[in-house]
Backbone bond lengths (Angstrom), bond angles and torsions (degrees), N, CA, C in turn:
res aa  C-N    CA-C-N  psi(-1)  N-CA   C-N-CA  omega(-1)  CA-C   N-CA-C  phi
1 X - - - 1.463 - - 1.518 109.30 -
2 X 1.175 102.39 131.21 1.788 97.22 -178.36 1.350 82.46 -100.99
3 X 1.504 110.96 168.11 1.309 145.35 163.28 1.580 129.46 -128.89
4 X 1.092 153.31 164.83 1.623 144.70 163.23 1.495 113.47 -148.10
5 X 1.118 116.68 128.05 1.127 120.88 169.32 1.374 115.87 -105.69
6 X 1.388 116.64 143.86 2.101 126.98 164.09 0.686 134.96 -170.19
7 X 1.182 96.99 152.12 1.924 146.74 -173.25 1.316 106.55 -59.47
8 X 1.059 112.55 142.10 1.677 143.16 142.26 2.197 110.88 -49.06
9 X 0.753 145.52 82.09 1.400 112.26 -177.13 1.925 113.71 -134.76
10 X 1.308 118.25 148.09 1.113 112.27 -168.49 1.718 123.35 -48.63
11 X 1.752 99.42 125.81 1.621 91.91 -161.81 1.140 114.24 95.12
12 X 1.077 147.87 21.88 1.803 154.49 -156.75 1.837 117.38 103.38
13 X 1.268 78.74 -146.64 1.678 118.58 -176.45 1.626 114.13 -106.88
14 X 1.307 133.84 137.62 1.404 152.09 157.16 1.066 113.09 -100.34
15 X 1.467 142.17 132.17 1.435 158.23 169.52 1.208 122.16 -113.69
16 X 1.303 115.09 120.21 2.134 120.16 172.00 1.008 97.11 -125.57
17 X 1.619 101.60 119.26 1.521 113.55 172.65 1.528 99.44 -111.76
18 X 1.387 104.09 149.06 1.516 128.48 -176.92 1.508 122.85 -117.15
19 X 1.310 121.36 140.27 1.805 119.12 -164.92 2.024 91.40 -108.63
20 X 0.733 106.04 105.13 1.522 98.21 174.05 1.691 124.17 -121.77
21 X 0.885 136.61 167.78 1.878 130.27 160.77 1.583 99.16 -78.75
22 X 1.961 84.65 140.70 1.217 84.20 155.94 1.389 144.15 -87.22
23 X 1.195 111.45 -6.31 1.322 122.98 154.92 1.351 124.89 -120.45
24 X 1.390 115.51 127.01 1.460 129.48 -170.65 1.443 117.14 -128.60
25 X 1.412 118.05 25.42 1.550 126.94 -178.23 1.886 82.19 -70.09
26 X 1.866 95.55 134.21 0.736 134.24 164.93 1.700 96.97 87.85
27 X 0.769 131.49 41.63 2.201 107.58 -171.48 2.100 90.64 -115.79
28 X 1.307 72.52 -179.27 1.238 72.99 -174.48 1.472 119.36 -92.33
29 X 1.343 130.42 -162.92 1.918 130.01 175.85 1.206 120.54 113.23
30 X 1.006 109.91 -159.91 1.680 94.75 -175.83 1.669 112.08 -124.29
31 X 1.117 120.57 127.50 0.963 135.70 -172.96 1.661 131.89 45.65
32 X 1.663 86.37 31.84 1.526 95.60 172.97 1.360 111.88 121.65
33 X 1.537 111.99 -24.88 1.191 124.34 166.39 1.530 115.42 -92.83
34 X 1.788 92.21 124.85 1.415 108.56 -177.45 1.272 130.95 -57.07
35 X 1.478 125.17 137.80 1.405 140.74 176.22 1.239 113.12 -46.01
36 X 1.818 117.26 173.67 0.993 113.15 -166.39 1.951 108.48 -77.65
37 X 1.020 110.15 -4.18 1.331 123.93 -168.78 1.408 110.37 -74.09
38 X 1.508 116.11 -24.87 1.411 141.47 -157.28 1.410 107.68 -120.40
39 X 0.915 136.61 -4.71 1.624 126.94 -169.81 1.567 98.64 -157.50
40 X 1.427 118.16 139.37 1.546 126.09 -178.53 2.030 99.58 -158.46
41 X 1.467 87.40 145.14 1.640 92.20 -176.09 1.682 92.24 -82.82
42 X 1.224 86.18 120.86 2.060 93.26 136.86 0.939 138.82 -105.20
43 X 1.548 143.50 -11.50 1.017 123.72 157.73 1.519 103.28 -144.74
44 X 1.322 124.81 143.77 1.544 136.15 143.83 1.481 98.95 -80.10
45 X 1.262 110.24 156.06 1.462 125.34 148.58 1.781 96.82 173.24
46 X 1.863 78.62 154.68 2.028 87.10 -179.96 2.157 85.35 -127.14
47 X 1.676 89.78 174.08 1.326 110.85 -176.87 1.621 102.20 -169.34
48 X 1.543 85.14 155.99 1.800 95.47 -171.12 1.845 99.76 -58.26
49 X 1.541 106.32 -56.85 1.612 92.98 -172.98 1.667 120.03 -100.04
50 X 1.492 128.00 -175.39 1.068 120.72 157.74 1.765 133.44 -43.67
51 X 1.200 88.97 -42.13 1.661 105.90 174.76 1.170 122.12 -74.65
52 X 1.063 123.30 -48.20 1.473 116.90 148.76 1.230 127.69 -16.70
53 X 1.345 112.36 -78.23 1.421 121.43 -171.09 1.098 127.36 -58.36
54 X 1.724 106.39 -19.58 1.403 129.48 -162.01 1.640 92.62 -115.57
55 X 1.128 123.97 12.28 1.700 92.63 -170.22 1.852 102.01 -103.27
56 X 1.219 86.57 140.29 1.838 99.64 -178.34 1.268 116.40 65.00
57 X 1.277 121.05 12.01 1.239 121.79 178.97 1.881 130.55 -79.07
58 X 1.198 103.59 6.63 1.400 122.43 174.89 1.899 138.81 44.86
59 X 1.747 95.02 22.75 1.327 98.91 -169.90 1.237 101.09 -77.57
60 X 1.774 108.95 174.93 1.310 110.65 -168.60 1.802 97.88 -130.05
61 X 1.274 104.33 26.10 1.840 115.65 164.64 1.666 103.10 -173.34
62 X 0.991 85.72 109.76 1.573 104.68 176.52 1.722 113.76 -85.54
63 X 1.326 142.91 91.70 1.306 126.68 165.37 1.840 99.33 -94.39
64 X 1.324 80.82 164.33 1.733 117.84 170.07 0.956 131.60 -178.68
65 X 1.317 102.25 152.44 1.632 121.47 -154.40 1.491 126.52 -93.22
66 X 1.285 102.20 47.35 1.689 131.04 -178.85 1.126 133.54 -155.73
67 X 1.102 117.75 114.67 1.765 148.84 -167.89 1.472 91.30 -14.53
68 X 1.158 134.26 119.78 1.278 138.40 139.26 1.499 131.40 -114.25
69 X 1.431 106.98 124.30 1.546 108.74 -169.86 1.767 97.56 109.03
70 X 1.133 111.42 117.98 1.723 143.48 175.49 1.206 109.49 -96.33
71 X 1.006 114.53 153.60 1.661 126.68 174.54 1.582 100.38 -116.12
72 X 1.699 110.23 162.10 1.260 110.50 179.58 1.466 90.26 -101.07
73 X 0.928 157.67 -4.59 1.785 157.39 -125.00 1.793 109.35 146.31
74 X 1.615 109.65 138.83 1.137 113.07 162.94 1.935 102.38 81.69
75 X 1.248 113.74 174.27 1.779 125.55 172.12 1.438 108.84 -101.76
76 X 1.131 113.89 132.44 1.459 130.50 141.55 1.532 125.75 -7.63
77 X 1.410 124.73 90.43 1.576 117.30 -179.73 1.518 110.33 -74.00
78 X 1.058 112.08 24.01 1.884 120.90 -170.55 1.246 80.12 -89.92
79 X 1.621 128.65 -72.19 1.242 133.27 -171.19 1.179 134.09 -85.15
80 X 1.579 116.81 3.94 1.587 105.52 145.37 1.495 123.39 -78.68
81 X 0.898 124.16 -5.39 1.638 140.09 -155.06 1.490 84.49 -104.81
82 X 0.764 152.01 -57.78 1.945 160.27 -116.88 1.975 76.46 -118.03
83 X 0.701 121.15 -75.84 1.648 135.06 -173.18 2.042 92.20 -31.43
84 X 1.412 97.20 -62.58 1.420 106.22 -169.80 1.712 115.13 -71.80
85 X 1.495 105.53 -2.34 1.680 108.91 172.11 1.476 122.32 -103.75
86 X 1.617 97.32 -4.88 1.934 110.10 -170.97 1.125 103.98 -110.49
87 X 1.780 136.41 7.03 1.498 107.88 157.61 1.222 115.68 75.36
88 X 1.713 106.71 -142.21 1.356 115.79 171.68 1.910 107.98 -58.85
89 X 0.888 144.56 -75.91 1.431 151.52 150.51 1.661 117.48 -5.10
90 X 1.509 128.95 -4.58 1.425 117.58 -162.24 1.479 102.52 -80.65
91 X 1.499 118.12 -19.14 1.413 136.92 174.60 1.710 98.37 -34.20
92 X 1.245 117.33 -43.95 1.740 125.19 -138.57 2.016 80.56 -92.54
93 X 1.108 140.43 3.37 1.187 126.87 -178.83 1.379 104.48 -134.17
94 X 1.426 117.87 106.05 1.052 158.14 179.25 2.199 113.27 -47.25
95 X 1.053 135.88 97.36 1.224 132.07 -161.50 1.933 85.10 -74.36
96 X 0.941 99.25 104.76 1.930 109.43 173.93 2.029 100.86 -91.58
97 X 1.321 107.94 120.51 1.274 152.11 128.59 1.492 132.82 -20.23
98 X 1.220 117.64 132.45 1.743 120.86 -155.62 1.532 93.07 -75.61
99 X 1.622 110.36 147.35 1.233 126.03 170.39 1.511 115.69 -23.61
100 X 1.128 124.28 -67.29 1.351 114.70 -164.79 1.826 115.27 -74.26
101 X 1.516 104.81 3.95 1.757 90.08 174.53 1.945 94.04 -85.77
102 X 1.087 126.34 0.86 1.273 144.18 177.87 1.278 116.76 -59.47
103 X 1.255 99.86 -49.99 1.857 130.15 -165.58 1.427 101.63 -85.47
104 X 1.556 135.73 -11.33 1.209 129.41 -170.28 1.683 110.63 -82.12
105 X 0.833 126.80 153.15 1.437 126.56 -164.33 1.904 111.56 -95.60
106 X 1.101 109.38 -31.03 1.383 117.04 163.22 1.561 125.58 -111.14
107 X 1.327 122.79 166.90 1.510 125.57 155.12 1.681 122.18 -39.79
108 X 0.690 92.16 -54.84 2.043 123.21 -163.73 1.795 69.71 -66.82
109 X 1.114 135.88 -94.99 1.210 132.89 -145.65 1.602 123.77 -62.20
110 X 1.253 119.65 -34.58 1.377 147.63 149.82 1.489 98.57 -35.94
111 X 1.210 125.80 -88.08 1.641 128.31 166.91 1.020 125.27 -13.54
112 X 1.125 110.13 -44.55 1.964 132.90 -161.02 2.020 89.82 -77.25
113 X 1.431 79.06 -79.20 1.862 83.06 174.36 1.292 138.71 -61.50
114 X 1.092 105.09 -3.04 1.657 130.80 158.05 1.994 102.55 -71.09
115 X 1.017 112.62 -78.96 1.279 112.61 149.30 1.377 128.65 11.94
116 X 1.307 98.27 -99.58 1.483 114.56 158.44 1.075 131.35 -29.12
117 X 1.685 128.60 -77.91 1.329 121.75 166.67 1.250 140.87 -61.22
118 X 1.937 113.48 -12.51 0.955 119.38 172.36 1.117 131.46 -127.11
119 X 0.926 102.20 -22.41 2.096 112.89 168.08 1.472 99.77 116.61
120 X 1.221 136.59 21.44 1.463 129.64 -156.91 1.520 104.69 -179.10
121 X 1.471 107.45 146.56 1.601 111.33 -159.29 1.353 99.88 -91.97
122 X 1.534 133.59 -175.86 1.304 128.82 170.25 1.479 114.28 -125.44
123 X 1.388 105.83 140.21 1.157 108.64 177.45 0.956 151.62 -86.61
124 X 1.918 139.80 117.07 1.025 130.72 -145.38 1.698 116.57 -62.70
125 X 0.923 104.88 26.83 1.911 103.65 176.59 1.732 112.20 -101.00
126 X 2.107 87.28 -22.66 1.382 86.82 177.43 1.466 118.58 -116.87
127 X 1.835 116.84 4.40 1.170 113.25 151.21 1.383 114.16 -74.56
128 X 1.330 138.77 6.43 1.192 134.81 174.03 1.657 104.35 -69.19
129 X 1.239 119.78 -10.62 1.330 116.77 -166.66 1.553 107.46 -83.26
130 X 1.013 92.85 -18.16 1.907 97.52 -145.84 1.981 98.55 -53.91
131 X 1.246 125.02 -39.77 1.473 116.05 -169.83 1.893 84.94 -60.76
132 X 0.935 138.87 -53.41 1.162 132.19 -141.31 1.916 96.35 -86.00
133 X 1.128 80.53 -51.95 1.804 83.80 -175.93 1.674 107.99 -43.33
134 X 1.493 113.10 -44.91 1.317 117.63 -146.07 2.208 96.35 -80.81
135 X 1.475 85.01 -33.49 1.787 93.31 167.05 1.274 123.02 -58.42
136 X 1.431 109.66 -36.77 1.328 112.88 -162.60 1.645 93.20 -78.94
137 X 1.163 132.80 -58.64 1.366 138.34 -179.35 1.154 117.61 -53.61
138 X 1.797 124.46 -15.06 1.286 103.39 -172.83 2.061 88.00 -101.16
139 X 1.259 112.74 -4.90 1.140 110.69 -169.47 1.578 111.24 -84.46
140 X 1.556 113.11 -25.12 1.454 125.45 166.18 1.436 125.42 -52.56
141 X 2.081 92.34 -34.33 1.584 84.08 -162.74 1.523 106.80 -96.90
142 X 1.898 113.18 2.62 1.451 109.73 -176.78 1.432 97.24 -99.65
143 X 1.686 136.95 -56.33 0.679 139.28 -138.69 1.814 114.96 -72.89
144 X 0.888 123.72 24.76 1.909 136.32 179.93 1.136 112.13 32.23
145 X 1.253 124.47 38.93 1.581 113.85 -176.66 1.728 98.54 -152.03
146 X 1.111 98.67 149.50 1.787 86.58 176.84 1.121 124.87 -109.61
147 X 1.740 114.68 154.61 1.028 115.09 -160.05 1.680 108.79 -129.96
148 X 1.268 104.41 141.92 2.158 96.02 -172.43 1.422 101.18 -102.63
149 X 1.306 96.77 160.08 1.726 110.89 170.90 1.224 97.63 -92.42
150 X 1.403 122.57 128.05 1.603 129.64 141.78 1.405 119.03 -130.06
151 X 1.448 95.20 156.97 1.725 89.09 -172.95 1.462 111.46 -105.92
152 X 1.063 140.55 154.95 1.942 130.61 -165.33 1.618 89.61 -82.34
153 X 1.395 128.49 -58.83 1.342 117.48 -165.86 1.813 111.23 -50.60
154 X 1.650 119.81 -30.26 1.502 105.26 171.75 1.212 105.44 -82.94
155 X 1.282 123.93 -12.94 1.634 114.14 174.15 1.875 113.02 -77.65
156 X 1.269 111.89 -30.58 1.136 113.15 173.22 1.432 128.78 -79.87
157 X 1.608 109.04 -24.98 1.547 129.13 152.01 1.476 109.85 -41.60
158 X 1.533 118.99 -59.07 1.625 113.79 -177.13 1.641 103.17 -70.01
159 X 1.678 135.12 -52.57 1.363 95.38 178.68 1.807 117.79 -54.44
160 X 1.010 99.99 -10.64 1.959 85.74 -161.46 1.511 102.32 -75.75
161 X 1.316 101.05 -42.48 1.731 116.96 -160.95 1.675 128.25 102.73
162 X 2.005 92.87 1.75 1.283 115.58 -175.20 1.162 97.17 176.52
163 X 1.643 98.41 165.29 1.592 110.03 -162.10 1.549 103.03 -75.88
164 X 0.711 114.84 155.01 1.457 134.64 -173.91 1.724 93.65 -71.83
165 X 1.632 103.30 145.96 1.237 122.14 -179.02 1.475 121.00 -94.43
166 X 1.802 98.04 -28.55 1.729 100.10 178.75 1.557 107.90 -100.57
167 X 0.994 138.22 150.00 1.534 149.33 127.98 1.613 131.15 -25.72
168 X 1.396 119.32 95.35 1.125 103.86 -166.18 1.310 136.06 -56.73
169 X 1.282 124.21 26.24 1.476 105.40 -173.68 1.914 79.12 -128.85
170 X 0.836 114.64 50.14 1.835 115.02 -174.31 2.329 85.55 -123.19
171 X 1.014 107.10 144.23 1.714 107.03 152.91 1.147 110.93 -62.76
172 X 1.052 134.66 -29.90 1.925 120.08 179.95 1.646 89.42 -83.95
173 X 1.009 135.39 -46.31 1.507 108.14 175.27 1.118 158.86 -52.69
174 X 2.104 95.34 -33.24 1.360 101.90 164.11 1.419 108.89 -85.85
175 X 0.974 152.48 -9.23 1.649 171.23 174.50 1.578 79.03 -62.48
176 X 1.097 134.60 -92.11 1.246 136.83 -145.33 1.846 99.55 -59.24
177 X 1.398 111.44 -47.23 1.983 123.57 -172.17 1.478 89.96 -42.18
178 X 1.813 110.88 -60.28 1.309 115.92 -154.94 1.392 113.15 -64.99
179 X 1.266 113.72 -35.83 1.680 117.23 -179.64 1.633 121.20 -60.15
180 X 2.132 94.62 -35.53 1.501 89.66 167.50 1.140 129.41 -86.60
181 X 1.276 122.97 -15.36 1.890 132.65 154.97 1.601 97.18 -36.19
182 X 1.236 105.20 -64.82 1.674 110.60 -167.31 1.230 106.81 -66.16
183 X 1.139 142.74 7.95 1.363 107.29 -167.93 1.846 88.96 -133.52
184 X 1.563 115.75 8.66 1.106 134.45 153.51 1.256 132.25 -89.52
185 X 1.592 104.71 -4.41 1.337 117.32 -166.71 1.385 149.77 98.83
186 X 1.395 82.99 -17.26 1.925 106.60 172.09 1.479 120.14 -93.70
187 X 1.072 94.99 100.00 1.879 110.20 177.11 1.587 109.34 -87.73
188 X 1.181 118.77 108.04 1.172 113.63 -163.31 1.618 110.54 -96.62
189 X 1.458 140.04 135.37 1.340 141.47 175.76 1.638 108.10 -32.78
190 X 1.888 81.19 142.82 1.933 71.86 158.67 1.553 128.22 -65.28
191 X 1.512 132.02 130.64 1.346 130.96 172.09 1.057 103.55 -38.54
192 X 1.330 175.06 65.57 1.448 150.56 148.87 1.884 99.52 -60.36
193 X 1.237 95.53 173.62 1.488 108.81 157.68 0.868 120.79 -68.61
194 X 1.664 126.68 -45.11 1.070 133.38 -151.65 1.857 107.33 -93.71
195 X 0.925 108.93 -10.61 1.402 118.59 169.50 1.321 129.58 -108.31
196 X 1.671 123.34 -38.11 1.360 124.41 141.67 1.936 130.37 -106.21
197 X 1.179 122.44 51.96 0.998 122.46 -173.75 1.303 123.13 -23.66
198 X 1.147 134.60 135.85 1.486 150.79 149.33 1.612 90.37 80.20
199 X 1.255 125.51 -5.40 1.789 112.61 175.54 1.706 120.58 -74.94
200 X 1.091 120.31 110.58 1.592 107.33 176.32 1.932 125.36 -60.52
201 X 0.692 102.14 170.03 1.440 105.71 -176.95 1.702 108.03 -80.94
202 X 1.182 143.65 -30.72 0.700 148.83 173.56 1.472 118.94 -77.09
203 X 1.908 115.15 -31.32 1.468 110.79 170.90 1.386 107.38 -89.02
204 X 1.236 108.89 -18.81 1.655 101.07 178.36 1.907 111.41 -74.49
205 X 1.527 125.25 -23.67 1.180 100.84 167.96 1.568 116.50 -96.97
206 X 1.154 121.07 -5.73 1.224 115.48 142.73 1.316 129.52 -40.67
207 X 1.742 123.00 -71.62 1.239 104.44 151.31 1.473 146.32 -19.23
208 X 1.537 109.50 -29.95 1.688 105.73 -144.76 1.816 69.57 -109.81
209 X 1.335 142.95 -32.70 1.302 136.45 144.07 1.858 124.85 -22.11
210 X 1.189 66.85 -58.96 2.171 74.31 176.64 1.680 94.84 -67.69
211 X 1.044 124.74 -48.04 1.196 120.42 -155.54 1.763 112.79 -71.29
212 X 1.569 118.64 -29.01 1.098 145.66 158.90 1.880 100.92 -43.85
213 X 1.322 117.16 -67.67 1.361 116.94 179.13 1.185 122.08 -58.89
214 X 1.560 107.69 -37.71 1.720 106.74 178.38 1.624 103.03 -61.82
215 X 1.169 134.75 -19.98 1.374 141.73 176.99 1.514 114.46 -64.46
216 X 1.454 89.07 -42.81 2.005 87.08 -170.34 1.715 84.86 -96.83
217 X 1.550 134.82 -10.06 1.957 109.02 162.32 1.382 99.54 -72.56
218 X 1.409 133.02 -14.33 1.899 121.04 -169.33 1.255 98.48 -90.06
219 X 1.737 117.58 -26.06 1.852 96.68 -177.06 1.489 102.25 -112.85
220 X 1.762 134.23 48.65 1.026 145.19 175.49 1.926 111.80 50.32
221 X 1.372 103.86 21.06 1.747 105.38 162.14 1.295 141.63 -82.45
222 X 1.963 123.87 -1.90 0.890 115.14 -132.32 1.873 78.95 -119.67
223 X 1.561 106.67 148.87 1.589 116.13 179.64 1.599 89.86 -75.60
224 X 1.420 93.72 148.00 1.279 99.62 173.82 1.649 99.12 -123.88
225 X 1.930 118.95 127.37 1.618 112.20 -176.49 1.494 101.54 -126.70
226 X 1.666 122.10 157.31 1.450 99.47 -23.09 1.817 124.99 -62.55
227 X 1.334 103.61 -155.95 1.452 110.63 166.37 2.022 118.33 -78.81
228 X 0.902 96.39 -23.30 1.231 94.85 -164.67 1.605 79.25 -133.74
229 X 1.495 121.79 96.00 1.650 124.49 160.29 1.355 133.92 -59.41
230 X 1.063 125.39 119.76 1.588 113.08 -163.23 1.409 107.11 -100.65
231 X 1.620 128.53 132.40 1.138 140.20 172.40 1.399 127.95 -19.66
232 X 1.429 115.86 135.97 1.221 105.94 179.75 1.386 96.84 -91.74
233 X 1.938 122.84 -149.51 1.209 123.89 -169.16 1.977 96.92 -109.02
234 X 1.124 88.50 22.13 1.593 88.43 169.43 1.631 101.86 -133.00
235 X 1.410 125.37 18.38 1.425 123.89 -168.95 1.261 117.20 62.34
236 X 1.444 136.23 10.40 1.223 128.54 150.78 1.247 145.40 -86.55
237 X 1.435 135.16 121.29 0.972 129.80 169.57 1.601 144.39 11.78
238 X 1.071 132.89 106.23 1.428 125.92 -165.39 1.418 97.04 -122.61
239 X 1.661 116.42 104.77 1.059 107.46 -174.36 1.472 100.20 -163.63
240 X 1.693 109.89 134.98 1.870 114.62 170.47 1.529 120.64 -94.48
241 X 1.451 111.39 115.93 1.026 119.68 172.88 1.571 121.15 -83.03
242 X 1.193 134.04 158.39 1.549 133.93 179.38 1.792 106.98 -176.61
């Protein structure tokens, strides 16, 4: 069973795809996630858009690491719940905002209508999303295949057994990301340029994180929050898997 997980990363998207069994009752790893015996990367690669990265690529669980599913009114209970499972880390999950503060063409105005529907302004860490957010959503609703939200910090929570203590963009953090890739089985390429262009080291094991979870949604392991997902403004599901 392949799997792929992706990133957000400067200049596009990054992709880690993973070769795994589909059944692994009984193997070894940590907490459900398969050993190194059981899981191997096949491919890195980044691209300017979603489609790109994703086209013809033939996995059979797609995660990524961007808000999918809008609200018409009110916040996302995907991401208060995710906030309330990361501890030190809840910082890294973004409280995302009803469709139309989306549609606003500036900051200043986005804010305003943030405002409005919700009682509370938005923050520019998470209007930073919007080129990516707005891709990823329009790419969900053409592309016929489905795709889950997961976030790397709850994916990196299940290898640890707890949320992680460092911040990824610290050296004890990626030191720590990389050790739990490895000790799941994912040995990830050297970064060069010349082999992953424009991907950072930090979104690429993120990726290979998402990609870890899309593994345990293909062999029925992965928490799904909340429990009871509440509709987006197209009746779909709003929900983080890991």
């Amino acid at each position: 069973m392949r799997v792929t997980g992706v990133d957000a990363c400067r200049g596009g998207w990054v992709a880690v795809s993973l070769d795994g069994p589909e059944d692994a009752g009984g193997t070894d790893g940590v907490d459900g996630v398969a050993g190194s015996s059981l899981l191997r990367v096949e491919m890195v690669r980044v691209h300017e858009t979603l489609a790109g990265v994703l086209d013809g690529r033939g996995s059979r669980v797609i995660g990524i690491d961007m808000p999918l599913g809008l609200t018409e009114s009110g916040w996302r209970e995907a991401d208060r719940v995710a906030r309330g499972l990361l501890g030190p880390r809840r910082s890294s999950v973004f409280a995302i905002p009803p469709r139309a503060v989306w549609e606003q063409a500036s900051y200043q105005a986005a804010s305003q209508r943030c405002r409005e529907l919700t009682g509370q302004g938005l923050s520019i860490q998470a209007w930073g999303l919007r080129a990516r957010l707005l891709e990823a959503d329009r790419f969900r609703a053409s592309c016929g295949f489905p795709l889950y939200e997961v976030h790397p910090e709850l994916a990196f929570c299940v290898l640890a057994g707890a949320p992680l203590a460092h911040g990824k963009h610290t050296a004890a953090g990626r030191e720590q990301r990389r050790e739990l890739l490895s000790r799941a089985g994912i040995a990830l390429p050297p970064m060069s340029r010349a082999r992953v262009p424009r991907a950072p080291v930090t979104d690429t094991m993120d990726a290979a994180a998402v990609a870890c979870s899309a593994w345990r949604i293909g062999t029925g392991r992965a928490v799904v929050i909340p429990a009871r997902p509440q509709p987006d403004d197209r009746g779909l599901p709003i929900a983080i898997r890991y």
